[in-house]
N, C-alpha and C positions, 0 to 999 in steps of 0.2 A: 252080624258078626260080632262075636265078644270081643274082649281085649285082649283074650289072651290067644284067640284065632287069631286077632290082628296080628301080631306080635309076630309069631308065626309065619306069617303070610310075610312080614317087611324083610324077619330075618333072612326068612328064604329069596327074596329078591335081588338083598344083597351079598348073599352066600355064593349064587347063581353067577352074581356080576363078576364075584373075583376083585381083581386091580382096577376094576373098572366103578367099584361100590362109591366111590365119590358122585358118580352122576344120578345117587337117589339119593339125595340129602331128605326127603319127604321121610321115605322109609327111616331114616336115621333116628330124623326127629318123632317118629312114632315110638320107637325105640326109648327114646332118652323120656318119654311123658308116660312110660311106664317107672317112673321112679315116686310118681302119685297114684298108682292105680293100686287093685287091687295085690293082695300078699300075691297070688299065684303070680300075676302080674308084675312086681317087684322085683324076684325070684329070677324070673325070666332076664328080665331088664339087669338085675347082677351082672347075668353070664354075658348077655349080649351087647351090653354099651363098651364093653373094652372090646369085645372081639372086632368090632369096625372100626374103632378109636383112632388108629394114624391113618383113615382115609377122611378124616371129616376134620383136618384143623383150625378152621373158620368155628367148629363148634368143640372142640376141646375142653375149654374152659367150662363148658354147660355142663359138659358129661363128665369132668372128675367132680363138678359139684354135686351133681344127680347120684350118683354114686357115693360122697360123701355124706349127702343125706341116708342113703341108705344104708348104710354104716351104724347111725342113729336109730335104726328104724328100732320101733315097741318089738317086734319080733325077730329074737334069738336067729335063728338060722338063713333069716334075711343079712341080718349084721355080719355072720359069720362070711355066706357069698363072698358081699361087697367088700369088707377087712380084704380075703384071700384072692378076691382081684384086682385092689390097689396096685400090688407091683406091677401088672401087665402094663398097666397105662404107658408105664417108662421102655417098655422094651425097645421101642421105634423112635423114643424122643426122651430126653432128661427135660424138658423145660418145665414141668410139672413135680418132679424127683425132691424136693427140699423140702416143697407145701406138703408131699403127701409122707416126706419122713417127720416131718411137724405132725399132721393128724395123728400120723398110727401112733406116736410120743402122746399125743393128750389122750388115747384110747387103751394107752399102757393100767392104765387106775381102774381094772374092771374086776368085779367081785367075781366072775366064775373063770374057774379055773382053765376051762377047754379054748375060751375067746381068746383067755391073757396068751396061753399057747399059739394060738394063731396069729395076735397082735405081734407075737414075740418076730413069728416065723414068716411074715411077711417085710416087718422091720430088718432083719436077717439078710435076704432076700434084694430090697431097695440097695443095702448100704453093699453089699456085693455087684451090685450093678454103679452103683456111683459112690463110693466112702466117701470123696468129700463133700458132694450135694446132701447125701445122708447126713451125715455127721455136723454139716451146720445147722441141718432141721429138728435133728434133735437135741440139740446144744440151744436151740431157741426157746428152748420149755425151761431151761436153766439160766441162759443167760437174760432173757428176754422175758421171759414168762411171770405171771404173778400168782399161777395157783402151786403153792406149795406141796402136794399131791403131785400132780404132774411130774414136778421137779422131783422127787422122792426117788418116783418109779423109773423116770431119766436116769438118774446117777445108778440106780440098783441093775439097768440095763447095760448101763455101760459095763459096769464090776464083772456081771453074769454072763454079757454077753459078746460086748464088744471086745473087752480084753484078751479074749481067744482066738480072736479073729484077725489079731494083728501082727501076727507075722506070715498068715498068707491073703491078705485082703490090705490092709496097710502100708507095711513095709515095701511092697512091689511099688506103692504107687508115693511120688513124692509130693506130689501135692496133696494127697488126700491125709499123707503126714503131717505136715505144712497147716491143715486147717483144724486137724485135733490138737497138735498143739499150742497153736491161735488160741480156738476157744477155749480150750483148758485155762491160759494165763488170762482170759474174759474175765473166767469166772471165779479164781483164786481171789480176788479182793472183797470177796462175799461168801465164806462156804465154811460149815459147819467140820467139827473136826472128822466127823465120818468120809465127808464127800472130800476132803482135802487129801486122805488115803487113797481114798477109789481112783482121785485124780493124777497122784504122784502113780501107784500102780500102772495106770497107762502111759504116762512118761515115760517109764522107768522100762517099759517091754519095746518101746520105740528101738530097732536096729540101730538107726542115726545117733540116741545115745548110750549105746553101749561105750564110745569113746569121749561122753560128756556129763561124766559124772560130777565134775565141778557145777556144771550150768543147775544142775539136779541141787547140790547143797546150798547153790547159792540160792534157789527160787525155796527153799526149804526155810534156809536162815532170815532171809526176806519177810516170810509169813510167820517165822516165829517170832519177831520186832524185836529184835535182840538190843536195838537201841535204847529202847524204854528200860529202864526197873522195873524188874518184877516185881508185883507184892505178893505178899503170901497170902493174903485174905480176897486177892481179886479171881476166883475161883475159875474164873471162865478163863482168862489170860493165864491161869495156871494150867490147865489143862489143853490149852492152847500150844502152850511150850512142852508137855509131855510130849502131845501127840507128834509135834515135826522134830522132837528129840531120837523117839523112837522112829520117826520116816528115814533123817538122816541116820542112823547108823549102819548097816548097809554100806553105805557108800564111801563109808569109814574104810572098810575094810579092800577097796579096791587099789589095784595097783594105779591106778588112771588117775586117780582122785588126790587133787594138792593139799590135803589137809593133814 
């Protein structure tokens, strides 16, 4: 019998079982050592290691790695699989939900265009099932992280993608508020004047401050060090002060705002 007969043969054993598919772990694990076999084999293993996934929690941890690896795999339409079955893993459990919005964040930096779409759309996907589990795993490629690429395509995700999303995935949930504006003040003592836009942007669409536009100028006047002297010739601290010049005004002009 080949492997991909095998395959076959396990899936259907434990298709068969139903709620009962926890009492073939044998089959399972045939399933999860298709993530070393061949492509056909691989392919298969994509579809099948999530579909059993919340009966087998003793082996959980083997099978978002097995899968992880194949994410990696040399072949295109293996990676694309496993990418767009990352979010199932969570549907029956978050305990996994952070690691895997962490991954799809380091899989954000990929040259072709149709993958970066699915990375996108499985990221999407996660942060709808859990915001704030989401939103701390990808805040770890920014806050945590040290490949600067990563972080790049992090903040360009949040700008593109999360910002739209936050007054029906967000704002319903208060904790999941709660931890993007955490991370955001993580990462403000480190951030470039682009990423200091993208970050005030999501502040600033938050419901909770629409009535704390003061908290907005003050975390603004903060990051422009209004206590130092500017010099004119320190280019970078120049340009430092433009950018939260132009953040806070805006906020200038609200009734809300003590200034």
């Amino acid at each position: 019998m080949d492997g991909v007969e095998h395959l076959y043969k396990s899936f259907g054993v434990l298709a068969d079982a139903k709620d009962k598919a926890s009492e073939y772990p044998e089959e399972y694990q045939t399933i999860l050592d298709s993530s070393t076999g061949s492509n056909g084999e691989k392919k298969l293993g994509a579809t099948f290691i999530p579909r059993f996934f919340k009966y087998f929690p003793e082996h959980q941890l083997k099978a978002l790695n097995c899968l992880l690896d194949l994410c990696e795999d040399e072949d295109s339409a293996i990676r694309r699989l496993a990418i767009k079955a990352l979010p199932s893993l969570c549907y029956d459990t978050k305990d996994h939900l952070t690691k895997i919005a962490d991954v799809l964040t380091q899989l954000l930096p990929t040259g072709n265009a149709l993958e970066l779409s699915i990375v996108q759309n499985a990221l999407k996907e996660v942060i709808e099932l859990d915001p704030k589990g989401a939103i701390i795993g990808i805040f770890s490629q920014i806050n945590a992280g040290d490949d600067d690429e990563s972080r790049e395509h992090a903040v360009n995700f949040l700008k593109q993608n999360v910002l739209q999303m936050i007054p029906k995935v967000f704002d319903p949930n208060p904790d999941a508020v709660e931890a993007l504006t955490d991370e955001i003040h993580k990462a403000l003592p480190d951030v470039t004047g682009y990423e200091f836009k993208v970050f005030i942007s999501l502040l600033s669409k938050l419901k909770t401050m629409e009535s704390e536009h003061d908290q907005l100028v003050d975390l603004i006047a903060e990051q422009a060090e209004l206590e130092n002297e500017l010099q004119p010739n320190d280019t970078e601290a120049l340009e430092k002060f433009i950018t939260c010049s132009r953040s806070a005004i805006p906020f200038f002009q609200k009734e809300d705002t003590n200034y």
